[in-house]
TIMAR-494035 format. One record per residue (C-alpha): z, x, y; residue in three letters. Coordinates in steps of 0.02 Angstrom, whole numbers, plus 50000, padded with zeros to 5 digits. Layout:
# residues N
ZXYALA
...
This chain:
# residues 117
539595393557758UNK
538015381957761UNK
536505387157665UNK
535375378757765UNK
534795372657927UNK
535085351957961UNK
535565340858132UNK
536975329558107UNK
536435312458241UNK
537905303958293UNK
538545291658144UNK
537695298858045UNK
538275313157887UNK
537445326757802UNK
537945334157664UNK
537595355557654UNK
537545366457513UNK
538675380157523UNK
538265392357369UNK
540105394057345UNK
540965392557172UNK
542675396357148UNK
543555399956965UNK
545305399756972UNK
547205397156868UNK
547355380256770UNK
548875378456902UNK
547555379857050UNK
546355370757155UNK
545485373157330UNK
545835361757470UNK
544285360557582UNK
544585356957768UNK
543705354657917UNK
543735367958054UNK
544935363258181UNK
543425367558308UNK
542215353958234UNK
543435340358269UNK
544155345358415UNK
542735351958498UNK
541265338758434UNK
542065324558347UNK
541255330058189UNK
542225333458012UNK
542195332957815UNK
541685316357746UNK
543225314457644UNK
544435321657751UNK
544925335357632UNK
543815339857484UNK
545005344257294UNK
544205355957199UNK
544875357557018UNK
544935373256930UNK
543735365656781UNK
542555362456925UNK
541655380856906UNK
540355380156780UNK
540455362356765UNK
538635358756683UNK
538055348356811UNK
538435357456958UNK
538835375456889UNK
540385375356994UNK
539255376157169UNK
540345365357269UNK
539405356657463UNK
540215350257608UNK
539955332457677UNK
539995329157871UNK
540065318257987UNK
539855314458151UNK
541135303658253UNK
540385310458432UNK
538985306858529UNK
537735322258506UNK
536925330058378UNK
537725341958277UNK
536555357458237UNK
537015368558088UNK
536065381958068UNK
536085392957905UNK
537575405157878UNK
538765395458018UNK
540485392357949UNK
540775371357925UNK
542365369857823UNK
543755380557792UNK
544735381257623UNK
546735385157571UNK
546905389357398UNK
548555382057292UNK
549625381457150UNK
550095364957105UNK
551425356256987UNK
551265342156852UNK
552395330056801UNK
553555331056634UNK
552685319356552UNK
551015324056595UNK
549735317356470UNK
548555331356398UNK
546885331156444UNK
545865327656263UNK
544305339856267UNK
543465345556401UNK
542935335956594UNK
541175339256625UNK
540975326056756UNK
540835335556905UNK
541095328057093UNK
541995311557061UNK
542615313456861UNK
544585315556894UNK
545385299956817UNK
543905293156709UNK
């Protein structure tokens, strides 16, 4: 659900604050999708195609976990959002690692962006 108000022109992208945080497993993580409707209906969806969200992402110090959505718009008219309408859709999941996994040394505080560095 957007927090606030914004008009998406055609090319364009927007990115809206959502005031969600999520805490979950070590074994979980939130996909974020686009609404089927947004694409289908008004050639408009998530930046990224489908947002990760690690479970060391809430309280992360630089973002305290608040995660925003990205959109864009493929069609030809604005897209209005207006506060408290739904833009993105989310499917939570347990995941598996790998045998040989390495450990993670300390703690990620990177926020948006930091898996892999």
């Amino acid at each position: 659900m957007s927090l606030e108000d914004g008009i998406i022109k055609p090319g364009e992208a927007m990115t809206f604050k959502t005031g969600l945080k999520v805490c979950m497993n070590e074994d979980e993580c939130l996909y974020v999708l686009s609404r089927s409707s947004q694409g289908y209906k008004y050639n408009v969806c998530l930046m990224n195609s489908v947002g990760l969200i690690d479970s060391d992402f809430y309280n992360n110090p630089s973002n305290e976990g608040h995660f925003s959505v990205r959109l864009v718009n493929f069609g030809t008219d604005d897209f209005i959002v207006k506060r408290g309408d739904k833009i993105a859709q989310g499917v939570f999941s347990k995941y598996l690692t790998i045998d040989d996994e390495e450990d993670i040394e300390g703690e990620r505080t990177g926020g948006l962006g930091s898996t892999g560095r």
